[in-house]
N, C-alpha and C positions, 0 to 999 in steps of 0.2 A: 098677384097672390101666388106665393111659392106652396110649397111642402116639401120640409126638410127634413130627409131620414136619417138617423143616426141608429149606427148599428153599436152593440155592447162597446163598450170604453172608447168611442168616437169622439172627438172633437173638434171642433167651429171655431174658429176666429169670428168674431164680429167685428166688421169692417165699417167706420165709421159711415164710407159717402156711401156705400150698399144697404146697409140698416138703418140710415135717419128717417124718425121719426116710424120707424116698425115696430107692430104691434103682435104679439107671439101667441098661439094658444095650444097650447101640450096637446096633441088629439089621442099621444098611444103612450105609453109608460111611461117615463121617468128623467125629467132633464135638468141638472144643475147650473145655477147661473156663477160665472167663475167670474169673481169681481177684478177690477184695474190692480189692485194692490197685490194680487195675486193668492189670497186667501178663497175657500170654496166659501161661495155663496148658497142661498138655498135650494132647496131640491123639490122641481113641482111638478103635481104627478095629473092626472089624466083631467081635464076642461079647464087645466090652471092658465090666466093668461097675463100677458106682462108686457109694459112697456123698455123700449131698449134704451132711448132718447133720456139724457139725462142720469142714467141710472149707475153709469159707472161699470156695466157690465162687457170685461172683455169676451168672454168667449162661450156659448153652450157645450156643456158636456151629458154622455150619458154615462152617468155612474153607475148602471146595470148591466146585465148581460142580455137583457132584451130586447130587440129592437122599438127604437123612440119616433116617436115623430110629430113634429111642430109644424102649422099651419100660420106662414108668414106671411100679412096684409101690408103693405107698403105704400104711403099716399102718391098718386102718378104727381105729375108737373104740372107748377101754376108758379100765383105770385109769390114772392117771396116769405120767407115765414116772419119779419122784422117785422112787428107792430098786429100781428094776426091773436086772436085770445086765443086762449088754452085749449090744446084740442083734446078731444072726446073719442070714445067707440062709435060717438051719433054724430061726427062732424063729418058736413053733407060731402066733400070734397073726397074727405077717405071713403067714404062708403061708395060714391060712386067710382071710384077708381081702383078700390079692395073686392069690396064685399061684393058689386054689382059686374066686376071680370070672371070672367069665365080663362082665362087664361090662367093656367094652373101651370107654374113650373114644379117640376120635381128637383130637387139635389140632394143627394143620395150622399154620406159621408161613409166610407168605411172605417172598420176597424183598424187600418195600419197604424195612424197617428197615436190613438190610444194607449194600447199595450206600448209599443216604444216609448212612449212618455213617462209608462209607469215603471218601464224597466228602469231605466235610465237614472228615476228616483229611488228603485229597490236599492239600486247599486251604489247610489252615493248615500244611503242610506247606512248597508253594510260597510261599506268604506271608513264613515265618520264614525260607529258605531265600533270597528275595532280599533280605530286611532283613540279613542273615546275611553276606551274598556282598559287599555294595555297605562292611557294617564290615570285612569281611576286606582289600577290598581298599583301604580306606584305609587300616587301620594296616599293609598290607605294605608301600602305598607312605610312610609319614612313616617308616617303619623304616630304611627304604631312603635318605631324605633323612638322617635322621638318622648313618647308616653312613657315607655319603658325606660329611657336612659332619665327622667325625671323623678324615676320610682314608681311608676305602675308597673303592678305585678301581672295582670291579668288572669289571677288565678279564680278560677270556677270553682265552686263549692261543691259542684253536683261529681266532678272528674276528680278533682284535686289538683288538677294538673296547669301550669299557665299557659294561655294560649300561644303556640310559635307565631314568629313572624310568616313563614309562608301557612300557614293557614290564614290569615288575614287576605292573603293578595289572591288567595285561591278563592274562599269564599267572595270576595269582591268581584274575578272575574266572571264566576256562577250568576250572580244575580245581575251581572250585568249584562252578559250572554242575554237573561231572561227578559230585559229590559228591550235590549233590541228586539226579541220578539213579537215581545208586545206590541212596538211599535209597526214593525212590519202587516202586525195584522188590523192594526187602525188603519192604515196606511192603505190596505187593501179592501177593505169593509168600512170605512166609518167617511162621512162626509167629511167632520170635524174631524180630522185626527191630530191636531195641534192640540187643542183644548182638552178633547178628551187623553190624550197621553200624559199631561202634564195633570189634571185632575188623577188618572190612575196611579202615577210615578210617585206623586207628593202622598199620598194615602197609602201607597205601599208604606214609603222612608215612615212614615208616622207609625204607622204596625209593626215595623223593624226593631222599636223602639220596646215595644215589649218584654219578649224575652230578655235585653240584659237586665229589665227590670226586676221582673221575677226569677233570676239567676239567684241571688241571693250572695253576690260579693260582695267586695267594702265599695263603699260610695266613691273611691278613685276610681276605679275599674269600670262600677255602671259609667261615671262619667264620660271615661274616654271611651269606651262602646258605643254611647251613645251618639257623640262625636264624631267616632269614624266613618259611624253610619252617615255621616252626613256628607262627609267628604266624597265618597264616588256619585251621592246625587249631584251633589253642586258639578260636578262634572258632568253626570250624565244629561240630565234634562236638559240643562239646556242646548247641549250638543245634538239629542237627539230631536228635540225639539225644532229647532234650527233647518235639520234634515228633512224633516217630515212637511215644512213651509215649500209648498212648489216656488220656483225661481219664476222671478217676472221679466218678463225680456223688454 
């Protein structure tokens, strides 16, 4: 029987010959189980307990700042597991070799792994996020040349005035600026932040859609607004998207 501490943004590898057939139970705040495919799995908080065997689970994280800690039962040595039934919390083998040892190791994980993992993500995060920003706002703005040399005027009702080409690729890189932020801060608060960024991203672009609405120009104009609106999501989401997927080694 272990007990394993993990301190704020600590992380575990789960090793398959060391964790076969271990059986986990949260004793103190909050641990994520980070699946093989490398997506965050769920997050479980204090008498939660779980099996590792089978489950596809590479690695325990604490996705808190508080110190975690997991109470690890492990069945000792016997016969082989091939042809044995399904084992239980009540199967007598584990229990005399878990629950009935008094041999408690401690392992203690620090923080170093943690933060460097997440730095490591901020940065390829912001990386892909200005390579990302600088393609969005080029193809909003040839989108934009290309409307207008078709005959879109882009003229506003409310100005009078047609919108320039660098206003297009300005506003483009505003909102995309703000995209990476977003993500940034999933990315530092949210278990999901794959799901939840691209639910946020796709519901912005759909509310973008608005105002050319009720601009009140000719229906060329909303059209290609609404258009170009599109054009730096198809860009960004999935890029940033992409980014915010931890890398599986």
């Amino acid at each position: 029987m272990r007990t394993l501490t993990l301190r704020g943004g600590a992380r575990v590898v789960v090793v398959a010959a060391q964790w076969y057939d271990a059986f986990g139970v949260v004793i103190r705040g909050r641990v994520q189980l980070e699946l093989r495919d490398g997506e965050p799995g769920p997050v479980l908080g204090r008498d939660a307990g779980f099996w590792l065997r089978g489950t596809g689970v590479r690695a325990l994280r604490n996705p808190g700042r508080r110190t975690a800690r997991v109470r690890v039962l492990t069945p000792g040595p016997g016969p082989s597991h091939a042809g044995q039934h399904a084992r239980t919390p009540t199967d007598e083998r584990w229990r005399r070799s878990g629950m009935d040892s008094m041999d408690d190791t401690r392992v203690v994980a620090g923080p170093a792994a943690g933060p460097t993992h997440r730095t490591h993500r901020f940065a390829r995060l912001a990386g892909t996020g200005l390579l990302a920003t600088l393609a969005a706002m080029a193809a909003t703005t040839l989108g934009a040349a290309l409307a207008r040399a078709v005959g879109v005027d882009f003229e506003v009702p409310d100005g009078g005035e047609s919108i320039p080409l660098p206003g297009f690729a300005m506003v483009t890189g505003v909102f995309s600026v703000m995209g990476i932020v977003i993500a940034a801060a999933l990315l530092r608060w949210s278990a999901r932040p794959v799901e939840r960024f691209v639910w946020t991203a796709v519901s912005l672009t759909a509310l973008s859609w608005v105002p050319p609405l009720l601009c009140g120009a000719d229906s060329a104009t909303v059209t290609a607004l609404i258009g170009l609106h599109l054009v730096p999501a198809t860009v960004m989401i999935p890029a940033l998207a992409r980014s915010l997927r931890p890398r599986t080694g």
